[in-house]
C-alpha atoms as one frame of an Amber mdcrd trajectory, in Angstrom:
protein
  17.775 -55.329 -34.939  18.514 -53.255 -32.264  19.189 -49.793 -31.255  23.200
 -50.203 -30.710  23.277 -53.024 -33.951  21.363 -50.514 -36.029  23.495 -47.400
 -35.192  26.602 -49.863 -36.101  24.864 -51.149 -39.452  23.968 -48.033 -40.762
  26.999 -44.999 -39.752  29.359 -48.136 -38.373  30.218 -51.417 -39.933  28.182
 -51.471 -42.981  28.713 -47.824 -44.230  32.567 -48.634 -43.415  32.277 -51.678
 -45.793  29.804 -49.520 -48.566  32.164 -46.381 -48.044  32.779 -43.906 -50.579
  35.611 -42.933 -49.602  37.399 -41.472 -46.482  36.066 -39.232 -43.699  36.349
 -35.800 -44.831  35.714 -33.059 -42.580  35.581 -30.517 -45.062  32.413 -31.593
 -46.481  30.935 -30.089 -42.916  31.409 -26.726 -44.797  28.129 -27.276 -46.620
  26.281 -26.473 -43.779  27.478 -22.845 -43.689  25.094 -22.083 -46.650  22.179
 -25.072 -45.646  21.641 -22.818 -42.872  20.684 -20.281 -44.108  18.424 -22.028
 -46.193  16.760 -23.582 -43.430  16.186 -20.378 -41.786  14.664 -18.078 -44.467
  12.847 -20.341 -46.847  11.903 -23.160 -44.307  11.620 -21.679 -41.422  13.541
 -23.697 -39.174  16.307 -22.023 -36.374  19.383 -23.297 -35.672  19.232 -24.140
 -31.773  22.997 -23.483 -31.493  23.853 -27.062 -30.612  25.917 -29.989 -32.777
  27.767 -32.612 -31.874  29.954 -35.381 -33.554  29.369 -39.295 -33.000  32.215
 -41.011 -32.651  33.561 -44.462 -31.940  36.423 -45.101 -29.339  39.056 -47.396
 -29.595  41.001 -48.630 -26.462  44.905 -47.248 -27.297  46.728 -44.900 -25.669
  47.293 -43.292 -28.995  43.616 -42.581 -29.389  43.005 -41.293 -26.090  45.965
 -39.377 -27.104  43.932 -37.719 -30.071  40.846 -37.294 -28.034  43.174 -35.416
 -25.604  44.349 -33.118 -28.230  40.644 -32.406 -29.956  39.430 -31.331 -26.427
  43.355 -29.288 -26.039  42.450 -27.300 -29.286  38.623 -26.578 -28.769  39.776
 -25.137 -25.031  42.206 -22.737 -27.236  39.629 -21.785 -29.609  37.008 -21.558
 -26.476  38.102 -17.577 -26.122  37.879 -16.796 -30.113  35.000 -18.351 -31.142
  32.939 -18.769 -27.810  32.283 -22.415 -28.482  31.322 -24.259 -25.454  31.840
 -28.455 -25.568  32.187 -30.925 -23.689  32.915 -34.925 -24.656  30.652 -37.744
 -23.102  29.326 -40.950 -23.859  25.885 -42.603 -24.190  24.290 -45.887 -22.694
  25.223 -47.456 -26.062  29.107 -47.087 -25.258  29.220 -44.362 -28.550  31.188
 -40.910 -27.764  30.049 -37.245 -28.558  31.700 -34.619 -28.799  29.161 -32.119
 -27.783  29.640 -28.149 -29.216  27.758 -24.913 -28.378  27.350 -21.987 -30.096
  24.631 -19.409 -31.111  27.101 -18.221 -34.132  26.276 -21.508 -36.880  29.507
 -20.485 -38.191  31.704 -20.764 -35.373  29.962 -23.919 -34.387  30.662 -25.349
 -38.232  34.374 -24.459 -37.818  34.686 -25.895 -34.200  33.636 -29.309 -35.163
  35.501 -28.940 -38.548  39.000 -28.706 -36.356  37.535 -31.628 -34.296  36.718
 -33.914 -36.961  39.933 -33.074 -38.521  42.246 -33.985 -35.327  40.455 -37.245
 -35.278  41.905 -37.797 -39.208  44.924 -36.163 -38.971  45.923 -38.967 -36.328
  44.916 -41.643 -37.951  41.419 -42.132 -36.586  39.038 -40.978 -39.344  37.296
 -44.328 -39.531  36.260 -43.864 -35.973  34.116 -40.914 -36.679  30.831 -42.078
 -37.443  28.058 -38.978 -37.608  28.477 -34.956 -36.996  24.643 -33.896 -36.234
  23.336 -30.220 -36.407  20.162 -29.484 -34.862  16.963 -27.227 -35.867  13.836
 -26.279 -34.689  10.750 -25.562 -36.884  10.086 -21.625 -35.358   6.301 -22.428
 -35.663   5.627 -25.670 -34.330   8.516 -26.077 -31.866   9.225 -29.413 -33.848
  12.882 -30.160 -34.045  14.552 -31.654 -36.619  18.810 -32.702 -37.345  20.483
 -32.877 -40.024  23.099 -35.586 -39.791  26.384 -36.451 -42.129  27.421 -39.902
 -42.466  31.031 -39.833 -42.280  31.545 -43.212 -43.884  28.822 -42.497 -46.952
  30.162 -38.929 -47.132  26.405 -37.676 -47.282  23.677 -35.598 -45.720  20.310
 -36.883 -44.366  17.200 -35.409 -43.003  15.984 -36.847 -39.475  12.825 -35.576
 -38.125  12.110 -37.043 -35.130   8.037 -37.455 -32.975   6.992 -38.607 -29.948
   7.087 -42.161 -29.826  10.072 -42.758 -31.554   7.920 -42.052 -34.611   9.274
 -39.872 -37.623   7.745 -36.752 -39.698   8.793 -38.656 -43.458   7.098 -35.443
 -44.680   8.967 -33.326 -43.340  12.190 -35.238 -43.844  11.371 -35.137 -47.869
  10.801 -31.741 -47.638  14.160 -30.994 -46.366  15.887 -33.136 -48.805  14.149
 -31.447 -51.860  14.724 -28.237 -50.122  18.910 -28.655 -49.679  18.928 -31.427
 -52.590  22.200 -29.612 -54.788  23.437 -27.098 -51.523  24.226 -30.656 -49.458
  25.779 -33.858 -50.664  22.329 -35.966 -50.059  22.506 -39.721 -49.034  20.321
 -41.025 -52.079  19.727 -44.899 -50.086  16.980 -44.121 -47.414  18.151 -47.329
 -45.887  21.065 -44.977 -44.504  18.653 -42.654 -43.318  19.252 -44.141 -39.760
  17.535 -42.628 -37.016  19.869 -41.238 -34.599  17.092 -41.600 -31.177  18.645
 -40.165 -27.839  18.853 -42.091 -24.724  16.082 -40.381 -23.061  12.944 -39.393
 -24.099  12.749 -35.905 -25.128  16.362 -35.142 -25.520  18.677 -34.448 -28.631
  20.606 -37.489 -29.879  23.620 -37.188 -27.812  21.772 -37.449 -25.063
């Protein structure tokens, strides 16, 4: 299986068909507490950078709601200071791409995102919204990722080598196991690698 069949499988087609129930953007909220869990008891920084994963559709009614996420996150550019921008990678998948040292703001920005995308009709488009750490110590980064489709958390630790730190991944599920709704089938544990070597996921 490929890269592009995989990424379908596991956030796309298959989780659409194994859904719990519809995208909700409100579950993003859990994060504003995981945080801060992953700061002061495991040591790992927020790097100020998430982004959601979404699929397009080709409508003028969807470009019409991508139109309006990007119209609202320019009018909340000036409160919260959220930078963004919306691209797409070599696999034909869209991010929507947010910046912000407050973890906060950043949760909120994507929240209003994510919930333009439902509010027109297009929740089963939206596939992943990733958050990104960095262990303070080693450097080593790590993402946590919500499945919109499974309505669930996972761990993703990724090496060099498209390898990935399993340790590591377990001990951020034990860690956040009861603070995050955690995706209990690994096989939905789908590694989310970027484009490039070296880069975060939505790149």
């Amino acid at each position: 299986m490929g890269l592009l069949d995989g990424l379908r499988a596991a956030l796309g087609l298959r989780a659409e068909a194994d859904a719990k129930r519809d995208a909700d953007p409100d579950d993003l909220f859990g994060m504003s507490t995981a945080y801060l869990t992953m700061e002061a008891e495991l040591g790992y920084d927020a790097i100020g950078v998430g982004a959601l994963c979404f699929s397009g559709v080709d409508s003028n009614s969807f470009r019409e709601a991508v139109d309006e996420v990007e119209a609202i996150l320019e009018a909340g550019r000036e409160e919260t200071g959220t930078d963004f921008s919306v691209s797409e990678d070599d696999h034909g998948y869209h991010w929507v791409i947010l910046e912000d040292d407050d973890t906060e703001d950043l949760i909120t920005s994507m929240h209003f995102a994510a919930d333009t995308f439902v509010e027109h009709g297009y929740g089963s488009r939206l596939l992943a919204a990733v958050f990104g750490y960095e262990d303070h110590r080693s450097g080593d980064p790590a993402y946590w990722i919500y499945s919109f489709r499974r309505g669930s958390f996972y761990p993703f630790a990724p090496q060099s080598g498209r390898e990935r730190d399993s340790s590591a991944e377990f001990k951020l599920e034990a860690a956040l196991d009861g603070e995050l709704e955690i995706e209990r089938e690994k096989e939905y544990w789908y590694p989310l690698w970027p484009s490039r070597r070296g880069t975060h996921p939505w790149e």
